[in-house]
N, C-alpha and C positions, 0 to 999 in steps of 0.2 A: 623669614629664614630660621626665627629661634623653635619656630613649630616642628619644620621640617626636621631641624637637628635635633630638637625631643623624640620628637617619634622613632629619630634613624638611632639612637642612644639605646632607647627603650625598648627597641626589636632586639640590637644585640643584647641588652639585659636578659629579656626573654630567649633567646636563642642561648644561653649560658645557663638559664633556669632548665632547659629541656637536657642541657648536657648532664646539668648536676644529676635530674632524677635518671638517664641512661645509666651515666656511672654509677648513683647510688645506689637504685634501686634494681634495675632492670637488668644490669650487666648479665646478668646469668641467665636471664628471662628470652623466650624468642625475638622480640623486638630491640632489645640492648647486643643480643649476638651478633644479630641481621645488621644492624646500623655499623658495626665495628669488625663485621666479616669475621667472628669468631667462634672456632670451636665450641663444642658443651664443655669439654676439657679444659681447654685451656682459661674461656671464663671462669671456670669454678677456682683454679689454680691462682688466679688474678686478681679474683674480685676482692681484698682487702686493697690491691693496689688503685686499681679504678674507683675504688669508692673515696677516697685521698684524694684521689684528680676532681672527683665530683664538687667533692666538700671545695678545696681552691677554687672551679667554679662559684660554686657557691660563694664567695668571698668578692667575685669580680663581680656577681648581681647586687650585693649589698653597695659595695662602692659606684657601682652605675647610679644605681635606684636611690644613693644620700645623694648626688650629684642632680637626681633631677628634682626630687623634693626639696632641698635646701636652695636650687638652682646653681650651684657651685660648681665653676668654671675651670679649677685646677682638678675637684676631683672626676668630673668627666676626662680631661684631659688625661690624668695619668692614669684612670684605669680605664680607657680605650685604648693608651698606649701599649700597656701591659696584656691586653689581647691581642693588639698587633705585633709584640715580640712573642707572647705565646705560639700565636697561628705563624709567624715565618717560621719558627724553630720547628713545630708540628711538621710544618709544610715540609722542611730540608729532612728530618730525621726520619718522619714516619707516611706522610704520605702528600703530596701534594693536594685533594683535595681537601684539607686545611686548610690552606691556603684560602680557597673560594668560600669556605663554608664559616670559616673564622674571622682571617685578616680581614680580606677586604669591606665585609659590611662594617667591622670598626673602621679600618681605615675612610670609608664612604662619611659615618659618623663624625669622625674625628676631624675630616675637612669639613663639617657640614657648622661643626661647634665653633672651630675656628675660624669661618666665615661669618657665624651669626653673632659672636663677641660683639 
């Protein structure tokens, strides 16, 4: 079970590494528009704000990623958690497909951790 909860960790890590480079890098770009259904305009307008959401991203791969190299069971714990109040909040404010695309594979994660303790 501690395999499965690694790996199910370690996909959200990666799925928070692809958000960093959308926001960071690509926002403006075809592929950053398209994933976020946004104007050329309004990305241009935005992209100092989305590249701040990126970086924070960024912040939840590093605490995933100490969690699985150190093997450290509180910081898996609280930054799964911290993506499951990211992705509800997402989900209520701005679109439910956060929801699917965020929470739940932490949440999947998170029970998977706390089964394999």
């Amino acid at each position: 079970m501690t395999v499965v909860a690694n790996v199910l960790v370690g996909l959200v890590a990666a799925l928070h590494a692809w958000f960093l480079v959308l926001e960071m890098f690509l926002w403006t770009k075809p592929a950053g528009r398209g994933a976020f259904g946004l104007t050329k305009e309004f990305a241009e307008e935005t992209k100092a704000l989305a590249a701040n959401q990126g970086l924070y991203n960024g912040f939840l791969v590093a605490g995933l990623v100490w969690g699985l190299i150190d093997d450290n069971l509180a910081f898996k714990v609280f930054f799964l958690g911290c993506v499951v109040v990211a992705g509800v909040y997402g989900a209520a404010t701005v679109s439910r497909k956060i929801l699917v695309v965020q929470a739940v594979p932490a949440m999947l994660a998170l029970g998977a951790v706390l089964l394999a303790r």
